[in-house]
matplotlib code that plots the C-alpha trace (Angstrom):
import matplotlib.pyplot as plt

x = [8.8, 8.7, 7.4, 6.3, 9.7, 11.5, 10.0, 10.7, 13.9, 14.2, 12.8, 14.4, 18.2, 16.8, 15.7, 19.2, 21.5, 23.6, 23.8, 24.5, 21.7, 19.3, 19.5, 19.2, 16.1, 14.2, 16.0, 18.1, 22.2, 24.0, 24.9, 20.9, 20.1, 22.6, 21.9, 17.9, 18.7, 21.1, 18.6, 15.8, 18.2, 19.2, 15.5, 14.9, 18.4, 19.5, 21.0, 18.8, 21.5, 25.1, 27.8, 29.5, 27.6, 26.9, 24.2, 22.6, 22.1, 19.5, 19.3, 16.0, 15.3, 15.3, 13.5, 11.1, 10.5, 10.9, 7.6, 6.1, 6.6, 5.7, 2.2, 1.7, 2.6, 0.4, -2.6, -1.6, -1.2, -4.6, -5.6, -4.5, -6.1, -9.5, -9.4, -8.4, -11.8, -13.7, -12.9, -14.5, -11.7, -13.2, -12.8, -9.7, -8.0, -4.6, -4.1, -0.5, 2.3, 6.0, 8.8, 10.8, 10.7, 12.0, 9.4, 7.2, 8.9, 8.3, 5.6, 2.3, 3.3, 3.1, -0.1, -1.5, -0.6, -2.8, -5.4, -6.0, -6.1, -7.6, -10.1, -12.2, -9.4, -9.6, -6.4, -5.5, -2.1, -3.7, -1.6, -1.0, -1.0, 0.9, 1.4, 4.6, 3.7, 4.8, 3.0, -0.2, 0.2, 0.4, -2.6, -4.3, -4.5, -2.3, -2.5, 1.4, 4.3, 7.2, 10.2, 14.3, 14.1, 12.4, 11.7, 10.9, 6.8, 4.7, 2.5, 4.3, 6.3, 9.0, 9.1, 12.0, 11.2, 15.3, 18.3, 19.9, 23.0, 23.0, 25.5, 26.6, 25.6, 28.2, 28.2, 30.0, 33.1, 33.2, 36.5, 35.1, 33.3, 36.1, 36.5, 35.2, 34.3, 35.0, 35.4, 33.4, 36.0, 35.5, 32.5, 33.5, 33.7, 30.4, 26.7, 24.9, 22.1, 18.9, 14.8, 13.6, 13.6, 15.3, 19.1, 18.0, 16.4, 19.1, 21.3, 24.5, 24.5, 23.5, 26.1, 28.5, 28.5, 28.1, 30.4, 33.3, 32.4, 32.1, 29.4, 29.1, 30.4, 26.2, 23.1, 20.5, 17.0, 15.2, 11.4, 12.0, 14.8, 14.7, 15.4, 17.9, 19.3, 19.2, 21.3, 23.5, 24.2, 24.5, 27.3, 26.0, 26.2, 26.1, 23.0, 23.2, 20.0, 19.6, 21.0, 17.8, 16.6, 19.8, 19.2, 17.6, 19.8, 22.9, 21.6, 21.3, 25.4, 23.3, 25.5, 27.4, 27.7, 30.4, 30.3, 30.2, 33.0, 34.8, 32.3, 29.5, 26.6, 23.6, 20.6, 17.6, 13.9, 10.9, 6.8, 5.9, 2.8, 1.3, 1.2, -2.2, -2.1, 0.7, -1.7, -4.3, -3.9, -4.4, -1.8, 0.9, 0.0, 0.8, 4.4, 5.2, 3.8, 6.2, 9.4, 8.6, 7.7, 10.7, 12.7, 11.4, 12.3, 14.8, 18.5, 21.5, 18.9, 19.7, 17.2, 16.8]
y = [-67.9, -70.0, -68.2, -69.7, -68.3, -70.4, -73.8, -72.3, -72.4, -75.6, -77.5, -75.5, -76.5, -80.3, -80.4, -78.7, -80.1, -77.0, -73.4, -71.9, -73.9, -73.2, -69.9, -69.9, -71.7, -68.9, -66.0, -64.8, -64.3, -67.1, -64.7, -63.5, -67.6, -68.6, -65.4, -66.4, -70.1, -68.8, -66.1, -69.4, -71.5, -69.2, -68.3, -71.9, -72.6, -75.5, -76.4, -77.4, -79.1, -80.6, -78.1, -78.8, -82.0, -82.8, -83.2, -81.5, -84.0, -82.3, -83.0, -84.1, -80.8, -80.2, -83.4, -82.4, -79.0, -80.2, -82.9, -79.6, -78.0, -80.9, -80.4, -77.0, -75.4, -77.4, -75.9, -72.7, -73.1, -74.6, -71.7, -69.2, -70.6, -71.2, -67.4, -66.7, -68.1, -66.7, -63.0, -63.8, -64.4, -65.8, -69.1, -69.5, -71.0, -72.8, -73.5, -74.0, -74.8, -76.5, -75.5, -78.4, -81.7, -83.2, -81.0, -83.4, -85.1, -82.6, -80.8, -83.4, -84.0, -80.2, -80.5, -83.1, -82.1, -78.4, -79.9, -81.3, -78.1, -76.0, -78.3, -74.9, -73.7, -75.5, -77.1, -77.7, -78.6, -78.0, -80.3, -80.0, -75.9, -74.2, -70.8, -69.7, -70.5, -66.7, -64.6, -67.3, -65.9, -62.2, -62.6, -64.8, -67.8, -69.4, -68.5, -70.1, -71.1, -73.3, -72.0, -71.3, -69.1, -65.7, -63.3, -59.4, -59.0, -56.7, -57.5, -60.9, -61.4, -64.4, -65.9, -68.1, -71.0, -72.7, -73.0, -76.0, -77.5, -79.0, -82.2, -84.4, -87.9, -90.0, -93.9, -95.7, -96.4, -93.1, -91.3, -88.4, -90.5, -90.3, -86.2, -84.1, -81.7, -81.1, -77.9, -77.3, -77.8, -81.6, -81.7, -80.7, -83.9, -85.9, -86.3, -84.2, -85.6, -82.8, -82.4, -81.4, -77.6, -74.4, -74.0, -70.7, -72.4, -75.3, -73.9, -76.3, -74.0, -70.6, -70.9, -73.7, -74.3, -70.8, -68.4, -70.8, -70.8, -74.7, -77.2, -80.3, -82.8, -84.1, -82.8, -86.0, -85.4, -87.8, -86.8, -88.4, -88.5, -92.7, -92.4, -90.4, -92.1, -95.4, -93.5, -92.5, -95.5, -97.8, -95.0, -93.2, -89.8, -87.6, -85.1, -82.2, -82.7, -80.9, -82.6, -84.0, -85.7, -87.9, -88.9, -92.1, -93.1, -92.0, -93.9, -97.1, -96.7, -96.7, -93.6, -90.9, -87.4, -84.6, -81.4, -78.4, -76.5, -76.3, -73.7, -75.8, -74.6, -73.3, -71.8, -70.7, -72.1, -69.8, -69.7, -66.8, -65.5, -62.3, -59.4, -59.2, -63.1, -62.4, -61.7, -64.1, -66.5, -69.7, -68.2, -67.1, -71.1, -73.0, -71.0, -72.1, -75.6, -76.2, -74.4, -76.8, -79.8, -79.4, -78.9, -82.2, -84.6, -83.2, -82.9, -81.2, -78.0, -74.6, -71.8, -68.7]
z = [134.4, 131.0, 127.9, 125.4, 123.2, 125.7, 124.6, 120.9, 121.6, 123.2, 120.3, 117.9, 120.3, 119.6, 116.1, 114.8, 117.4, 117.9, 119.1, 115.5, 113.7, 116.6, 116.6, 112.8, 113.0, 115.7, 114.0, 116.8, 116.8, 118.6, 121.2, 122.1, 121.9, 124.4, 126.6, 126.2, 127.6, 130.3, 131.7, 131.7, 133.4, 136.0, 136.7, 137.0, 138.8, 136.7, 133.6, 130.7, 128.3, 128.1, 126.9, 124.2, 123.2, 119.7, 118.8, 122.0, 125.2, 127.0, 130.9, 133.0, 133.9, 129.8, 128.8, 130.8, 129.0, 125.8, 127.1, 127.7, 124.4, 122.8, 124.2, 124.6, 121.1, 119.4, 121.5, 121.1, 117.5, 117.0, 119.4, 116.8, 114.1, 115.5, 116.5, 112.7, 112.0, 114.4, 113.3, 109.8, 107.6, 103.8, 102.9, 100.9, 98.0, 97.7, 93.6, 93.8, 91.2, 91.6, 90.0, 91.4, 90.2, 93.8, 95.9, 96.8, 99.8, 102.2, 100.4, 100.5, 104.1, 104.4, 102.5, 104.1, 107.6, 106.2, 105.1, 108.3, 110.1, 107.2, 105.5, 104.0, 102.2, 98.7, 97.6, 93.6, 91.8, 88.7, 85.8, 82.5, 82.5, 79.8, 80.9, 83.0, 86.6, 88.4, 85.4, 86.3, 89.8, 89.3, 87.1, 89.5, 88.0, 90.8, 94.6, 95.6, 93.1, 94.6, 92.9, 93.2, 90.5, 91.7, 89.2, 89.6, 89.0, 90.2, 93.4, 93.9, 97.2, 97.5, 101.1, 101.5, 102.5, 103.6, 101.4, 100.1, 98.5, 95.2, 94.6, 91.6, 91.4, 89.7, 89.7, 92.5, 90.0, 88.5, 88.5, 90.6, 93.0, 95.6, 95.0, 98.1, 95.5, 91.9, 89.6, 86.4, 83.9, 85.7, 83.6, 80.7, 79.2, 81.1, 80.0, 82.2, 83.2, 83.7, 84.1, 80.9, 82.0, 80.2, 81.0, 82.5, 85.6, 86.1, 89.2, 88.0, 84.7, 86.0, 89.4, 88.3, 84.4, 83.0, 85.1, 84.2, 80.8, 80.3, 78.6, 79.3, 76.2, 75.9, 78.0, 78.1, 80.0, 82.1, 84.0, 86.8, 89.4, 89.8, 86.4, 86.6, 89.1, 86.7, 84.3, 86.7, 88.5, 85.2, 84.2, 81.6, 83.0, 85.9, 87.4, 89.9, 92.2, 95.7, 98.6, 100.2, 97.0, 97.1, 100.5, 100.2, 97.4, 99.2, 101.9, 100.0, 98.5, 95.1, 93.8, 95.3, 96.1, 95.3, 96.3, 93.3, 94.1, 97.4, 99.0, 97.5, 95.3, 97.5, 96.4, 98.1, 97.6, 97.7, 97.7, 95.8, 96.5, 95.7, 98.5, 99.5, 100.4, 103.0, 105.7, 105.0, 108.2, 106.6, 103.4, 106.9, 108.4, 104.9, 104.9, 108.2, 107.9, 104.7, 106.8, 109.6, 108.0, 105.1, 108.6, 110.2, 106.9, 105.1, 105.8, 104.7, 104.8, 106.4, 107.3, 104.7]

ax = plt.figure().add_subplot(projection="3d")
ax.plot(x, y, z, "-o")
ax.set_aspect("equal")
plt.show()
């Protein structure tokens, strides 16, 4: 009577807190979701959540399914990779490079939480490399690249991993602070605040900046996003960073966010890997660890 797509479901209705997200998450249309948890709760002859609560207020009869998915995925996760071991696959390697300075908040969780479950696959961020990460790849130099700038190269597949919304930090006094959203010629006369990366792979130039034809009066780099966030409190410029790396400082009132452009600026991250590592179970369990994990601690984040 419950499958195991059921409490799939269920936990994804709970994590996102609606119908649309939900069905997002599971990669069905709202439609085949709600007909999914309709058929379950007439087979079980009792509603499993509130209609038309936000976020979703499940009912006993719900709680008490979600208990159950909360103990029985894990097993049959674990299940699934034991058996991946026990048909022989090789040892594998993870040597992984980041193309995103503000990666690392959901991605050594992800790692941690993989290394756990796959302690023979040998894990590396190698540092100080000067090669381009995605031609490393291709030529096997790297096993995974973390990047929002996919390129076309032979043998290499992009798996998206969720999208997300970039924002401008601007200081609490700043004119633009109280904007819901601002257009580029708004930036034509700031200090634009940016990693030390080419234009090339800065989304607030390529999608914002560029089309419109505007540059910002100064560009001034910073390594880090507390400093950047220094520099941006204290006035001296604004930064476009994703929306989940200005949670915490959101959080704290220590700047704010504007949107870029009324429909937003969204972009899409990606680990590129090459083709013959799709199949490699432990290669198909790190993607889905990362989705689930960037799911769990990020937020403003949408599926791919």
């Amino acid at each position: 009577m419950i499958e195991l797509r059921h409490l799939r479901t269920l936990v994804a209705l709970r994590d996102a807190g609606s119908l649309v997200e939900a069905a997002e998450r599971v990669h069905l249309t709202q439609s085949a979701l709600s007909h999914q948890i309709k058929d379950l709760e007439e087979r079980l002859g009792t509603a499993l959540f509130v209609r038309k609560s936000r976020p979703v207020e499940f009912t006993r009869a719900g709680q008490r399914l979600l208990t159950l998915a909360e103990q029985v995925l894990p097993l049959v996760r674990m299940a699934e990779r034991d058996v991946a071991r026990l048909i022989g696959h090789e040892p594998g390697r993870l040597h992984m490079a980041i193309e995103c300075h503000s990666c690392f908040q959901w991605l050594m969780p992800t790692i941690d939480y993989f290394r756990d479950h796959w302690p023979e696959v040998e894990i590396d961020i190698p540092g100080g490399h000067h090669f381009d990460p995605l031609p490393a790849l291709a030529r096997e130099q790297l096993d995974l690249v973390i990047t929002a700038d996919p390129q076309p190269l032979a043998g290499v597949y992009y798996e998206p991993l969720f999208r997300y919304e970039g924002l401008l930090a601007v200081a609490r006094q700043h004119h633009l602070a109280d904007h819901a959203f601002i257009e580029p010629e708004e930036l034509a006369e700031e200090t634009l605040i940016t990693y030390p990366v080419e234009r090339a792979r800065l989304d607030v130039f390529t999608q914002f900046l560029d089309p419109a034809g505007v540059r910002p009066r100064e560009i001034r780099t910073a390594e880090l996003t507390i400093m950047m966030m220094q520099l941006v409190a204290s006035g001296r410029g604004v930064c476009a960073l994703p929306n989940w790396a200005l949670t915490e400082y959101l959080e704290r009132d220590y700047v704010k966010a504007v949107g870029l452009g009324e429909t937003g600026m969204w972009s899409t991250l990606y680990a590129a890997i090459r083709d013959e590592s799709r199949e490699q179970p432990w290669m198909e369990d790190f993607l889905r660890t990362a989705r689930e994990t960037s799911f769990a601690v990020l937020e403003g984040i949408k599926p791919a």
